[in-house]
KEZA-325581 format. One record per residue (C-alpha): residue number from 1; chain; x, y, z; residue in one letter. Coordinates in steps of 0.5 Angstrom, whole numbers, padded with zeros to 4 digits. Example, Ala and Ser with C-alpha at 12.3 -4.5 7.8 and 13.67 -1.06 7.14 Angstrom:
KEZA-325581
<nukol 1 "A" <0025 -0009 0016> "a">
<nukol 2 "A" <0027 -0002 0014> "s">
//
This chain:
KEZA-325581
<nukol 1 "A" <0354 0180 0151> "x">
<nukol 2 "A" <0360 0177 0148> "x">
<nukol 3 "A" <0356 0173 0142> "x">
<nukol 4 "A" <0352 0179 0141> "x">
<nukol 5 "A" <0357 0186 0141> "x">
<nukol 6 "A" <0362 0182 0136> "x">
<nukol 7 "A" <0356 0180 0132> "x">
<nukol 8 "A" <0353 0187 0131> "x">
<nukol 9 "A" <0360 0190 0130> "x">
<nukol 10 "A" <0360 0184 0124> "x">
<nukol 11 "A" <0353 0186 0122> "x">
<nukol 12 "A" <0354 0195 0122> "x">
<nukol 13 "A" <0362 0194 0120> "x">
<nukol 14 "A" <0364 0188 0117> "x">
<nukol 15 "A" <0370 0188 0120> "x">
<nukol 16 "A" <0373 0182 0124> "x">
<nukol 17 "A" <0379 0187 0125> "x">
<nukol 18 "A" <0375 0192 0129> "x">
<nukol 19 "A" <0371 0186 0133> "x">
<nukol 20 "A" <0378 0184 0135> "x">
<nukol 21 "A" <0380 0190 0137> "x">
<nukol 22 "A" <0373 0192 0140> "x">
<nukol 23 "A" <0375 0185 0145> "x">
<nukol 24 "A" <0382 0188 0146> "x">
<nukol 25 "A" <0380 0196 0148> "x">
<nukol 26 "A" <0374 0192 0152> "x">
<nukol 27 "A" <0379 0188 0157> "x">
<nukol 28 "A" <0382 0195 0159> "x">
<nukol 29 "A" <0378 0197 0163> "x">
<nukol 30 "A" <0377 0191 0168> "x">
<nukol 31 "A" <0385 0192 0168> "x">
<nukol 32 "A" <0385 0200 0170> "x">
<nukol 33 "A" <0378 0200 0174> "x">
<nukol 34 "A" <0378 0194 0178> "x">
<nukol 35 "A" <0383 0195 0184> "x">
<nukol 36 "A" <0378 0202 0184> "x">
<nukol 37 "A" <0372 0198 0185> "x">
<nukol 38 "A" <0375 0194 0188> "x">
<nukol 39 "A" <0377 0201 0193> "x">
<nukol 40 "A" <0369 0203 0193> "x">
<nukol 41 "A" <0367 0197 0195> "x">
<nukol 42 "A" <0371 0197 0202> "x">
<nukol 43 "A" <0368 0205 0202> "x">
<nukol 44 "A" <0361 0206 0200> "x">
<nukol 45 "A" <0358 0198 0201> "x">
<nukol 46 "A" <0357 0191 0198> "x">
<nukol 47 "A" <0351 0191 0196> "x">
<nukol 48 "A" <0351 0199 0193> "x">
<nukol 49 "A" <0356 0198 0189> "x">
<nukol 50 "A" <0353 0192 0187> "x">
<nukol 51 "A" <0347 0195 0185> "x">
<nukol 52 "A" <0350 0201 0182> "x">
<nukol 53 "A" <0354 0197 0177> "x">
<nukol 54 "A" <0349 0193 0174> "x">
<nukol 55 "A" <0344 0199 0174> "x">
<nukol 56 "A" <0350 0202 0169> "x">
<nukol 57 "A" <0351 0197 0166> "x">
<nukol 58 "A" <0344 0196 0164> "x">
<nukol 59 "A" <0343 0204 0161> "x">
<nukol 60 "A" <0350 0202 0158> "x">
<nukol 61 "A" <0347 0195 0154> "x">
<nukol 62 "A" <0340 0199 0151> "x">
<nukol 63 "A" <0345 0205 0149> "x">
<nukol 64 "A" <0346 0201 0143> "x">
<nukol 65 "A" <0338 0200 0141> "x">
<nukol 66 "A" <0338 0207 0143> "x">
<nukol 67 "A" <0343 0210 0139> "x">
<nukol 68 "A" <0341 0205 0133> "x">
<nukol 69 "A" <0334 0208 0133> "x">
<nukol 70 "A" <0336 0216 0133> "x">
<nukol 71 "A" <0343 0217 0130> "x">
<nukol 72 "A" <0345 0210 0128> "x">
<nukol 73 "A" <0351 0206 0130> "x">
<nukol 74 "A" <0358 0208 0128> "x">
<nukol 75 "A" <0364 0204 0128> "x">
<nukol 76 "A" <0366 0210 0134> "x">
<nukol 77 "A" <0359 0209 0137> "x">
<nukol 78 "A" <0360 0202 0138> "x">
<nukol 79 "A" <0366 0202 0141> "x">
<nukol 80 "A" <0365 0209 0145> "x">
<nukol 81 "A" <0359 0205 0149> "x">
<nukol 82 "A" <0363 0199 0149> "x">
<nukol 83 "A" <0369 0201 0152> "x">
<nukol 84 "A" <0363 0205 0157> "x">
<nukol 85 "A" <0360 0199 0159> "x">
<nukol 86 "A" <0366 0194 0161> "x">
<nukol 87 "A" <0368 0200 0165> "x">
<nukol 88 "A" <0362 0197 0170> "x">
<nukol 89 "A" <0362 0190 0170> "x">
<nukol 90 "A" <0368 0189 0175> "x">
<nukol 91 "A" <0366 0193 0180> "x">
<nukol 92 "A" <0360 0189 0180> "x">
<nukol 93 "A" <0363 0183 0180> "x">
<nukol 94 "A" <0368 0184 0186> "x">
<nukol 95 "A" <0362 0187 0190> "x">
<nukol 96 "A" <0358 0180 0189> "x">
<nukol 97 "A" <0365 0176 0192> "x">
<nukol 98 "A" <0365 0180 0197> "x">
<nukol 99 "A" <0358 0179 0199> "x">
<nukol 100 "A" <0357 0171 0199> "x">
<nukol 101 "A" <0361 0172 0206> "x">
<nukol 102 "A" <0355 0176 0208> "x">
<nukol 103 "A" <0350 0171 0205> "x">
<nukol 104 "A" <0355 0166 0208> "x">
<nukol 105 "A" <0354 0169 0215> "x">
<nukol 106 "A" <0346 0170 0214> "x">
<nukol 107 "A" <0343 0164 0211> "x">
<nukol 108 "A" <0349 0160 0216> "x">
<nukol 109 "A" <0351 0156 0209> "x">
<nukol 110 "A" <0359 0154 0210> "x">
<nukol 111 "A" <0363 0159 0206> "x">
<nukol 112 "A" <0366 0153 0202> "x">
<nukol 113 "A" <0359 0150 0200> "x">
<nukol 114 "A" <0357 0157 0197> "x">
<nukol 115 "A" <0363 0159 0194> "x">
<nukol 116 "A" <0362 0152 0190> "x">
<nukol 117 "A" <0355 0154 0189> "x">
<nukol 118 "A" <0357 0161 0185> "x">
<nukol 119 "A" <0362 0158 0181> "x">
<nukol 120 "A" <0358 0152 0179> "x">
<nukol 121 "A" <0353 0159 0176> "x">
<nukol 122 "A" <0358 0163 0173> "x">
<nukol 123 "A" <0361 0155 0170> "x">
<nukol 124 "A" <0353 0154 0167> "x">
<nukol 125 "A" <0352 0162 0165> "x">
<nukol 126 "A" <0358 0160 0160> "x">
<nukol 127 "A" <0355 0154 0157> "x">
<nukol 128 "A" <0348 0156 0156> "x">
<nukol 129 "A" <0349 0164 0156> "x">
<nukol 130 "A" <0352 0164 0149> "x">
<nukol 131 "A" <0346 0159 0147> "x">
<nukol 132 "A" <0341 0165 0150> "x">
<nukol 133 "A" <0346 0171 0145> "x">
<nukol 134 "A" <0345 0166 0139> "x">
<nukol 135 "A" <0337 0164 0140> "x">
<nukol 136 "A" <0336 0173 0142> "x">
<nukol 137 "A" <0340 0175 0135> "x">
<nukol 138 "A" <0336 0170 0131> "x">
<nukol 139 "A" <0329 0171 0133> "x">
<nukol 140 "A" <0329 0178 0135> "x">
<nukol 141 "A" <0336 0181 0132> "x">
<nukol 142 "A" <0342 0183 0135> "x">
<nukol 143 "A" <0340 0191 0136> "x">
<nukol 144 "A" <0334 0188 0140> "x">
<nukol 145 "A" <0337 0182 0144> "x">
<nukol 146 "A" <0340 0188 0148> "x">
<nukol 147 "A" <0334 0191 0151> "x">
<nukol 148 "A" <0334 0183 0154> "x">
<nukol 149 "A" <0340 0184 0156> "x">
<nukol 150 "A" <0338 0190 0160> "x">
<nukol 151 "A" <0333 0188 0163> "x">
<nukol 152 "A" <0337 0182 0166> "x">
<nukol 153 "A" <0341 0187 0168> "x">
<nukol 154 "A" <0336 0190 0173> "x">
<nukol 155 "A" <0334 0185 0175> "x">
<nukol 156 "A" <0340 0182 0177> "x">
<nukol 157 "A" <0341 0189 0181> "x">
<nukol 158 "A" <0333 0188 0184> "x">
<nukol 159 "A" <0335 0181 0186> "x">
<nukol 160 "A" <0341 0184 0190> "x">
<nukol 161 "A" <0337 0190 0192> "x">
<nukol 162 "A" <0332 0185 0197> "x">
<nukol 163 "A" <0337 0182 0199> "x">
<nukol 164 "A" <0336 0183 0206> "x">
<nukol 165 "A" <0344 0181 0209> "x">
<nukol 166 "A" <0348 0186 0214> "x">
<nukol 167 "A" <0356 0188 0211> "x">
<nukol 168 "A" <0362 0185 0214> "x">
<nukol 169 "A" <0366 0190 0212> "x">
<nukol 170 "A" <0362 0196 0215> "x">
<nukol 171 "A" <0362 0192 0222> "x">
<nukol 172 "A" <0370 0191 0222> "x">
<nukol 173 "A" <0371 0198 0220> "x">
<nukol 174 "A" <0367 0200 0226> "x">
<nukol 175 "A" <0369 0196 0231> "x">
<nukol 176 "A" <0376 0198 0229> "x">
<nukol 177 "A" <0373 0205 0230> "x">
<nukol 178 "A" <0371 0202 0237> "x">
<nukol 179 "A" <0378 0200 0239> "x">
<nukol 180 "A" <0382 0206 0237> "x">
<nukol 181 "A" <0385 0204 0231> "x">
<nukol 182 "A" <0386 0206 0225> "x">
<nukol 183 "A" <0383 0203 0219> "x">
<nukol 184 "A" <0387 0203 0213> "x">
<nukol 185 "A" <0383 0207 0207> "x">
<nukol 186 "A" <0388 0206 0202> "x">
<nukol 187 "A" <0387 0203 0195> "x">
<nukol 188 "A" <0395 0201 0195> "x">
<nukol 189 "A" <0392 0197 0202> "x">
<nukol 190 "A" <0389 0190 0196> "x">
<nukol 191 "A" <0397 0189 0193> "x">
<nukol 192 "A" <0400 0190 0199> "x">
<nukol 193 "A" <0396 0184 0202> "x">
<nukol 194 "A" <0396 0180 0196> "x">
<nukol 195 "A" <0403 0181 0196> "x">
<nukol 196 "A" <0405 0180 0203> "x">
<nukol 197 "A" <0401 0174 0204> "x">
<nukol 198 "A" <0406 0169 0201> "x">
<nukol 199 "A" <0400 0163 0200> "x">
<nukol 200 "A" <0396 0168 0196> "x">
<nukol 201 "A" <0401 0171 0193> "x">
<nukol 202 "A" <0403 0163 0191> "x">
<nukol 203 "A" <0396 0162 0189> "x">
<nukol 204 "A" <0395 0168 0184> "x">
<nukol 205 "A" <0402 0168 0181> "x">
<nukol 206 "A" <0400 0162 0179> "x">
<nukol 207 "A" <0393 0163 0176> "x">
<nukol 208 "A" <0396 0170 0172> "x">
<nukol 209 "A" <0401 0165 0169> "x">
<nukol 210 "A" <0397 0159 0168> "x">
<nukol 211 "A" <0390 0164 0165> "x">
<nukol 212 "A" <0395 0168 0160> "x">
<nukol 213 "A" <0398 0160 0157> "x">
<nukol 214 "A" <0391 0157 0158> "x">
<nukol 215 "A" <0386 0162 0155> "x">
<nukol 216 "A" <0388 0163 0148> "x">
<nukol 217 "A" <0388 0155 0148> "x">
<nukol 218 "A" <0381 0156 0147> "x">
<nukol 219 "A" <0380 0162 0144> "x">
<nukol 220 "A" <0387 0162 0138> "x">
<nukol 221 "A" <0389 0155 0138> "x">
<nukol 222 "A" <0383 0151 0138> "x">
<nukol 223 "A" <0379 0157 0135> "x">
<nukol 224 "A" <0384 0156 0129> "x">
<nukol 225 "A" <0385 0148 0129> "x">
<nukol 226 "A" <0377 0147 0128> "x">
<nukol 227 "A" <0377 0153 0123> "x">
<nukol 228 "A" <0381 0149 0119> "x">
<nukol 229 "A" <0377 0143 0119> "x">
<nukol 230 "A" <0372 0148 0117> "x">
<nukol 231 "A" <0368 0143 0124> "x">
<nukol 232 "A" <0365 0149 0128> "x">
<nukol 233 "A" <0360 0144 0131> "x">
<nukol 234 "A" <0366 0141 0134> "x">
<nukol 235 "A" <0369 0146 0137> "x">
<nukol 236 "A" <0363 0148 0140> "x">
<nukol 237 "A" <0362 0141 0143> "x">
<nukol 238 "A" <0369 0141 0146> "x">
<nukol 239 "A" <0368 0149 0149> "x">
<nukol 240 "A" <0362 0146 0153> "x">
<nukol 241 "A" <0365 0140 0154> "x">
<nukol 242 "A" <0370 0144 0158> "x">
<nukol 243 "A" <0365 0149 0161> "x">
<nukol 244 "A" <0361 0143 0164> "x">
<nukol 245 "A" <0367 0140 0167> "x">
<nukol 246 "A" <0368 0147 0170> "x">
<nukol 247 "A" <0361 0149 0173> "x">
<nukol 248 "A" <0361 0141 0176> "x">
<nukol 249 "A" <0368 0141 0179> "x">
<nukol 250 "A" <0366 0148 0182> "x">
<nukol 251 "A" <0359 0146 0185> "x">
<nukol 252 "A" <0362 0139 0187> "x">
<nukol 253 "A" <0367 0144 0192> "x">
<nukol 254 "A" <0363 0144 0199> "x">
<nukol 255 "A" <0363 0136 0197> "x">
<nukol 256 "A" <0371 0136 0197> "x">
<nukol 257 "A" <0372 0141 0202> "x">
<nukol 258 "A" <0369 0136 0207> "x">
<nukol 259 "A" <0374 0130 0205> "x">
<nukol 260 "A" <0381 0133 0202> "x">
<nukol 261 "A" <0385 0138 0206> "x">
<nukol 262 "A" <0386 0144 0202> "x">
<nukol 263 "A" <0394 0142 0201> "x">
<nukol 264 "A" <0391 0136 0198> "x">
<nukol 265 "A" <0386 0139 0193> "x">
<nukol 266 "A" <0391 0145 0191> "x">
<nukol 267 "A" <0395 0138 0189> "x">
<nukol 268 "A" <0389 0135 0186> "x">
<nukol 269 "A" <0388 0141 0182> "x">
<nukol 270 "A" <0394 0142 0179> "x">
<nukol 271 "A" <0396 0135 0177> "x">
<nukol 272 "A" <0389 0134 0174> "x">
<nukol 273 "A" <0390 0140 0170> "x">
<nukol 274 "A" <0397 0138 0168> "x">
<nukol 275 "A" <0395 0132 0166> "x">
<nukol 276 "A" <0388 0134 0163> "x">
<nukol 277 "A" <0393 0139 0158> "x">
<nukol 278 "A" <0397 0134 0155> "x">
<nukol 279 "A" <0393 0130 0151> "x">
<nukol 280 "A" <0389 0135 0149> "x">
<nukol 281 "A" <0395 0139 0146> "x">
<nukol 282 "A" <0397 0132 0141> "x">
<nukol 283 "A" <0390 0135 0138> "x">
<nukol 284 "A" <0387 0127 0138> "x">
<nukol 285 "A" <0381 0125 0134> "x">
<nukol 286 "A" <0375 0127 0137> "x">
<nukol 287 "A" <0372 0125 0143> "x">
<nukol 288 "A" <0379 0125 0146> "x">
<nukol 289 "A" <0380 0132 0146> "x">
<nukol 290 "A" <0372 0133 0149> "x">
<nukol 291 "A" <0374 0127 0155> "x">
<nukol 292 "A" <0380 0131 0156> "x">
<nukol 293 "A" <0377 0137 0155> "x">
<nukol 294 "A" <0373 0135 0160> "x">
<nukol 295 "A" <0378 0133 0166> "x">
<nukol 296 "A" <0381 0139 0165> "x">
<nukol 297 "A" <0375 0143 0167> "x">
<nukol 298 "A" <0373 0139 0173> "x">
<nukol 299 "A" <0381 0139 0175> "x">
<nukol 300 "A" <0380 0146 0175> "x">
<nukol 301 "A" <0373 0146 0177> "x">
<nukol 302 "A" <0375 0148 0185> "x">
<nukol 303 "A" <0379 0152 0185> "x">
<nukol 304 "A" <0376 0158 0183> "x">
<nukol 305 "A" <0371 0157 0190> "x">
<nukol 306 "A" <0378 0156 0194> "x">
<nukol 307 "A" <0381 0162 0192> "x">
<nukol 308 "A" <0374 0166 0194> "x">
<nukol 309 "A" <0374 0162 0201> "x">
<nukol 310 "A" <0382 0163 0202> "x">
<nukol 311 "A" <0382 0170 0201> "x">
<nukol 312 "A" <0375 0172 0205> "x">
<nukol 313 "A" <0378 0167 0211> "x">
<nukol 314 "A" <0386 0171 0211> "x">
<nukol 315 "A" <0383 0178 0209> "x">
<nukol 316 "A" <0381 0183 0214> "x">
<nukol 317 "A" <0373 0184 0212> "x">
<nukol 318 "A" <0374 0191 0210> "x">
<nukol 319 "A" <0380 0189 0206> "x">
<nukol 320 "A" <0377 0184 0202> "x">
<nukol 321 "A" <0373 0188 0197> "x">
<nukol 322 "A" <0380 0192 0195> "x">
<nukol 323 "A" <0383 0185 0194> "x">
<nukol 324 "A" <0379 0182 0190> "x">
<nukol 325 "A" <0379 0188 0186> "x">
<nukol 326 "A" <0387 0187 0185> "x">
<nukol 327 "A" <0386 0181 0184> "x">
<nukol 328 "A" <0381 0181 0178> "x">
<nukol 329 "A" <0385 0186 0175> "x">
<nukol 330 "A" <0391 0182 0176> "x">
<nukol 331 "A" <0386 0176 0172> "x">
<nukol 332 "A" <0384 0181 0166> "x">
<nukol 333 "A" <0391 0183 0165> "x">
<nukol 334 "A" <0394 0176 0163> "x">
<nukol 335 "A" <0390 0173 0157> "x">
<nukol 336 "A" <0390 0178 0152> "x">
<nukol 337 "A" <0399 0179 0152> "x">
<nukol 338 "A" <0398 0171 0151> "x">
<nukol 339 "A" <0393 0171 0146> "x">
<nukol 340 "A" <0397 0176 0141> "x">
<nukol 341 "A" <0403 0171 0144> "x">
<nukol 342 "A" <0399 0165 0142> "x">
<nukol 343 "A" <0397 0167 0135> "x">
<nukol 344 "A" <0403 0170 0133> "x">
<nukol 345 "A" <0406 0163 0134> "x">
<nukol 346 "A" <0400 0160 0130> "x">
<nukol 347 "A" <0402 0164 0124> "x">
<nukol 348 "A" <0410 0162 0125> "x">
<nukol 349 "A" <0409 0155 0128> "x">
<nukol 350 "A" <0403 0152 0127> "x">
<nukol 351 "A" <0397 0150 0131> "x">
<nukol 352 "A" <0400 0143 0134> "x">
<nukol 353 "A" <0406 0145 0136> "x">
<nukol 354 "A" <0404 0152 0139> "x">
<nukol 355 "A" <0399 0147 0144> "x">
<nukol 356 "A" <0405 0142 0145> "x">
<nukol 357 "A" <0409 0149 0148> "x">
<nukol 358 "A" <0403 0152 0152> "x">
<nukol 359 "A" <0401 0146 0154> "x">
<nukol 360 "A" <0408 0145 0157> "x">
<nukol 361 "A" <0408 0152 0160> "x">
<nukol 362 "A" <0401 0151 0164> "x">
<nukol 363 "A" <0405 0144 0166> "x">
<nukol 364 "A" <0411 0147 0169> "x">
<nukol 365 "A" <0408 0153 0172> "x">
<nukol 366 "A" <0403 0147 0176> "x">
<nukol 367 "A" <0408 0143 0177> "x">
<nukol 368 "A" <0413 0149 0181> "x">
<nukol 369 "A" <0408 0151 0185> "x">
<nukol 370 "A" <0407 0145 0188> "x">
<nukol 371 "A" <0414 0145 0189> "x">
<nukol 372 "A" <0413 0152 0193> "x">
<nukol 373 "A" <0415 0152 0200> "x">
<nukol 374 "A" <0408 0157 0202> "x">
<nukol 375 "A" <0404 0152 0197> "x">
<nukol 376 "A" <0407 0146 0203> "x">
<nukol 377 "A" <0407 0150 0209> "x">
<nukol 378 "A" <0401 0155 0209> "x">
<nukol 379 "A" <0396 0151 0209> "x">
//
């Protein structure tokens, strides 16, 4: 989807400008709707959230073949159904974060291991997802590519709908219920605990901050630098370098889980990010930039899947849903303030001295973190 909706603005508008302002308006909604999401998972269920999230968001890709066909496409049209369409998707995914713990519990898999297993997928869907995008508008054309997209969609809304596992977070409500307490129903309840936890809290400070400075590195600065190359085959080539490395790093975490502590592999994380970084941010030949490219992926690798595990083993389960709501929203927030930071320091500075500074940032912020007394402790 990200191939094919910029795509078919360029094919109905010709205007860049309008794709990136489609891109910008898009991200809103997973910084406005994910804590609410986040609220109806704890409230009406993992699996129906998750289910209805990807129903919706099938209507809302076929929309525009449907639209196309009867009245036509518009600026207006393409943005509306857009926008409509991104509202879906973060509840759909803090659903599916909080039922890996029950998948967990049901196939008796160690939560690390699967954690791993499931950011290891979403590290290959980049890779080959936009290969798939640009394979559909090939054969089939950009309009049409969305009635596959659709049908993934059901699918995946199918797949969990035969999922035959029991909810953690209706058994914690109701043996609360039992006890005489008092579930906290509360939206607020997500940034309160994320919060309160000092070690969490750590954690997704220094992922905001780490996600806002790399990001536009991949979509800014090393967008612009290969532009003006006029090399797009090798800026492919080192987007995939550090995807691959990512989706590695991500499944190998249940191996690693059982050999480093995780005091150790936050620090091996961190450092391995930091020192990945810098070369990268020299812009070396070739080669170099996808070697380190990779490194820097596999650095980063695990530590999505610990976040997972950490906060489905410290959060109440009928809390979790909320927090990884909050969580998303926090995670959707901080990259488009970096990228309009970055291009606007791309435009005024350059491309090699702009890396240089985010590459410095990312490796400060690394670096405070592992200075921080809940990083030290908590584990």
């Amino acid at each position: 989807m990200m191939i094919t909706i910029p795509w078919l603005i360029l094919e109905e508008t010709g205007s860049p400008a309008f794709a990136g302002l489609v891109a910008a308006i898009s991200a809103l909604p997973g910084l406005l709707i994910s804590p609410i999401g986040g609220w109806l998972v704890d409230h009406i269920g993992r699996r129906a959230v998750s289910i209805g999230a990807d129903l919706l968001s099938a209507l809302a890709v076929v929309a525009f073949p449907v639209v196309a066909l009867t009245s036509g496409l518009s600026s207006t049209t393409i943005l509306i159904i857009a926008v409509v369409g991104a509202i879906f998707d973060p509840a759909g995914y803090t659903a599916r974060k909080t039922l890996l713990a029950d998948v967990a519990k049901a196939s008796d898999i160690e939560l690390d291991r699967l954690n791993g297993i499931h950011e290891g997928f979403m590290g290959v869907s980049w890779i080959f997802g936009p290969a798939v995008g640009a394979g559909l508008i090939s054969t089939v054309g950009a309009v049409n590519s969305f009635w596959v997209a659709g049908g993934l969609f059901i699918f995946a809304a199918l797949t969990i709908a035969f999922l035959r596992v029991g909810n953690l977070g209706k058994d914690a409500r109701d043996l609360a219920e039992e006890m005489g307490e008092v579930s906290n129903k509360s939206i607020r309840i997500g940034f309160q605990v994320l919060w309160n936890d000092r070690l969490l809290r750590t954690i997704t400070i220094s992922v905001l901050i780490i996600a806002a400075v790399y990001l536009p590195t991949e979509t800014v600065v090393l967008s612009t630098y290969f532009e003006d190359l006029g090399e797009p085959a090798s800026l492919g080539i080192v987007i995939s370098a550090l995807a691959a490395g990512s989706a590695v790093g991500s499944f190998g975490y249940g191996w690693i889980s059982l050999r480093l502590s995780r005091k150790n592999l936050v620090r091996t994380t961190l450092i391995g990010t930091a020192v990945s970084i810098v070369p990268m941010a020299f812009l070396p030949p070739l080669p170099i930039l996808i070697i380190a490219g990779f490194f820097l992926g596999l650095s980063w690798g695990p530590f999505n899947p610990l976040v997972s595990t950490l906060i489905q083993q410290r959060v109440p389960a009928d809390q979790q849903g909320r927090v990884f709501g909050v969580q998303t929203a926090v995670f959707y927030a901080a990259p488009p303030l970096g990228m309009v930071l970055a291009g606007l320091s791309v435009e005024n500075y350059g491309v090699r001295a702009t890396y240089i500074v985010l590459a410095a940032i990312l490796s400060a912020t690394a670096i405070l973190a592992l200075l921080t007394k809940s990083l030290r402790s908590e584990f």
